[in-house]
N, C-alpha and C positions, 0 to 999 in steps of 0.2 A: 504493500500500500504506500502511496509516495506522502512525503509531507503535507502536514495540515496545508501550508501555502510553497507549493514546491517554486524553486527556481522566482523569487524573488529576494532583492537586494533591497533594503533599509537603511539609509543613511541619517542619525541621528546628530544634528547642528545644536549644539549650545557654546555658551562660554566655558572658563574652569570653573567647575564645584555645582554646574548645574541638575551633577545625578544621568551625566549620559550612559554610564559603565553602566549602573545600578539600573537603570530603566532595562536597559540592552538583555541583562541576566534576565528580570522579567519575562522581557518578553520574549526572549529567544526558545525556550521551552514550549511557547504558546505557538510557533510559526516553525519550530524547528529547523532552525538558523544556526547556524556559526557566529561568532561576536568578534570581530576584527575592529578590536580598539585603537582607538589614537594613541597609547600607552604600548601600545602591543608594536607598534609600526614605529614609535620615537625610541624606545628603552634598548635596543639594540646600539645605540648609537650614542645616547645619555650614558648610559650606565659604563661606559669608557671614557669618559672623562669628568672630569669635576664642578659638578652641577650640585648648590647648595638651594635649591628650586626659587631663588630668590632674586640672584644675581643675573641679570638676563645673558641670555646664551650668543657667543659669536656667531656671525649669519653665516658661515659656512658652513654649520651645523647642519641647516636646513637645506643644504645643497648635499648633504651625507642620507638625512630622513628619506629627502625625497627621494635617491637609489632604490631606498630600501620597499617604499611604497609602491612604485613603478610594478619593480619584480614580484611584489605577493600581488597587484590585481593581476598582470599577466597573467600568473600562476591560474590564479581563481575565470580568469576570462576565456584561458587552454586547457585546463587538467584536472579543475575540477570536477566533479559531476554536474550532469544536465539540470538535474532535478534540483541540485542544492540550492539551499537561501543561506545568503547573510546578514547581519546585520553592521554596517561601517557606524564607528561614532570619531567627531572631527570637532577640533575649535575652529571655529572660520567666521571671517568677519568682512563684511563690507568691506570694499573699497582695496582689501590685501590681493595682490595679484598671485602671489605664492597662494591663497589660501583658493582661488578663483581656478587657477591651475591644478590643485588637486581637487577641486569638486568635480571638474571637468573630465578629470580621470578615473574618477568612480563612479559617472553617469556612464562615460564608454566603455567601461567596464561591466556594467549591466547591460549596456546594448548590444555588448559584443556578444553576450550570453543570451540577447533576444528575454531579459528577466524584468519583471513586472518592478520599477524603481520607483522608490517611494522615500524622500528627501522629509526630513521632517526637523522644524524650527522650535526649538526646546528654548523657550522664556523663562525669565527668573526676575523675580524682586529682587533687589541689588541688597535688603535687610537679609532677607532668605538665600540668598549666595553667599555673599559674607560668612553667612552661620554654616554652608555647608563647605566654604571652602576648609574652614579650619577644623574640619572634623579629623578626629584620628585615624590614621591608617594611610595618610594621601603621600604624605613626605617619604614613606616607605616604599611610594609607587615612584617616587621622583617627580612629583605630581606638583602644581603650586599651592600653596600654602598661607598666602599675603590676602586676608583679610579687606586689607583700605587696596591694595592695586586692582584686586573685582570687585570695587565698590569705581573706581576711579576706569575700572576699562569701561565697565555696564551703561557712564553716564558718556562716555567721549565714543565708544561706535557701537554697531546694532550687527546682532548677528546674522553673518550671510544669508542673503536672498536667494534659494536659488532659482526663484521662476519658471518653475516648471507646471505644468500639471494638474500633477500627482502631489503636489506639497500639501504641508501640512503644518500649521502651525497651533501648540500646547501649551500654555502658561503650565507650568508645573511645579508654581510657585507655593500651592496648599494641595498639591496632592502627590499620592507615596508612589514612590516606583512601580507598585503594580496597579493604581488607578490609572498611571500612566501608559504604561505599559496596555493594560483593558484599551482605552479609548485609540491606542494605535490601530492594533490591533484589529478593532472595528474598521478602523478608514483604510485599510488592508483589504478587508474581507469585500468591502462596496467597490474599492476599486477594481478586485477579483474578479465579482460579480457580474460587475461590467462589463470589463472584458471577456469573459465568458458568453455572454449572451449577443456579441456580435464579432465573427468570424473575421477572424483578423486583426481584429482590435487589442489584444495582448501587447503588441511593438506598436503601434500607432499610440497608444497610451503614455509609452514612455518617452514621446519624444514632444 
């Protein structure tokens, strides 16, 4: 029997501390997805050199990440299975052209897989970030940790647009990873649905 939502890709957009990893576990059991975090794609790369999650990182750095990104969508766009879903989670923000270039690369990455893409804009109250950035456990992911700098990014940019579709945008500022998580979920199932019920429309959907 193939997955609840076979062969789609979910890309979850928020800031730091907005609960992307946390929503992603959710719901990834409910869609039977793989979870290819932002953490999972930088920490190859971080975790070789000396990053106090504070001190902002040399821009070469991100010319190192993005290698690394490139090669797991290929990967997932030639070798994975047909039928598979993931779930991508990204910081990205207006206006960043590194952050525009990899959204780019994870839409064609579902295209290239002909996969049902579903970009989703995860909001936050800048009181309710603040509180989750400093929860325990982040600084041991290499994660940030600065309180006032996502209280100070939330008010100077807006997290990436990506005008598709298929979007989807969540305040998830008073609700838990898995109400989160549920209400995706649902706007999965209708997009689904949709395309289901006219031939062809599965790749016409995601573009």
């Amino acid at each position: 029997m193939p997955p609840p939502h076979s062969n789609t890709v979910v890309l979850l957009l928020g800031f730091e501390g907005t609960g992307k990893l946390t929503i992603a576990q959710s719901l990834a059991p409910a869609i039977g997805a793989r979870i290819v975090g932002n953490t999972w794609i930088n920490n190859p790369i971080f975790g070789v050199i000396d990053t106090d999650t504070h001190t902002p990182l040399h821009p070469s750095i991100w010319v190192q990440t993005r290698k690394v990104r490139e090669a797991v969508m290929d990967t997932i766009a030639t070798l994975s299975r047909p039928n598979a879903s993931f779930i991508f989670t990204y910081v990205g923000v207006e206006g960043d052209p590194y952050d525009r270039h990899s959204y780019e690369l994870m839409l064609r990455t579902a295209e290239r897989r002909n996969a049902l893409f579903v970009p989703v804009r995860l909001l936050c109250s800048e009181t309710e970030l603040a509180r989750r950035i400093a929860m325990p456990g982040r600084e041991g992911q290499l994660k940030t940790t600065d309180p006032l700098a996502a209280i100070a990014r939330s008010r100077s940019q807006t997290v990436l647009d990506p005008k598709h579709p298929n979007k989807m945008a969540l305040d998830v500022s008073a609700r838990t990873a898995a109400e989160s998580a549920e209400a995706i979920e649902r706007h999965i199932r209708i997009l689904g649905n949709s395309a289901a019920d006219r031939p062809g429309a599965r790749k016409a959907i995601d573009k």
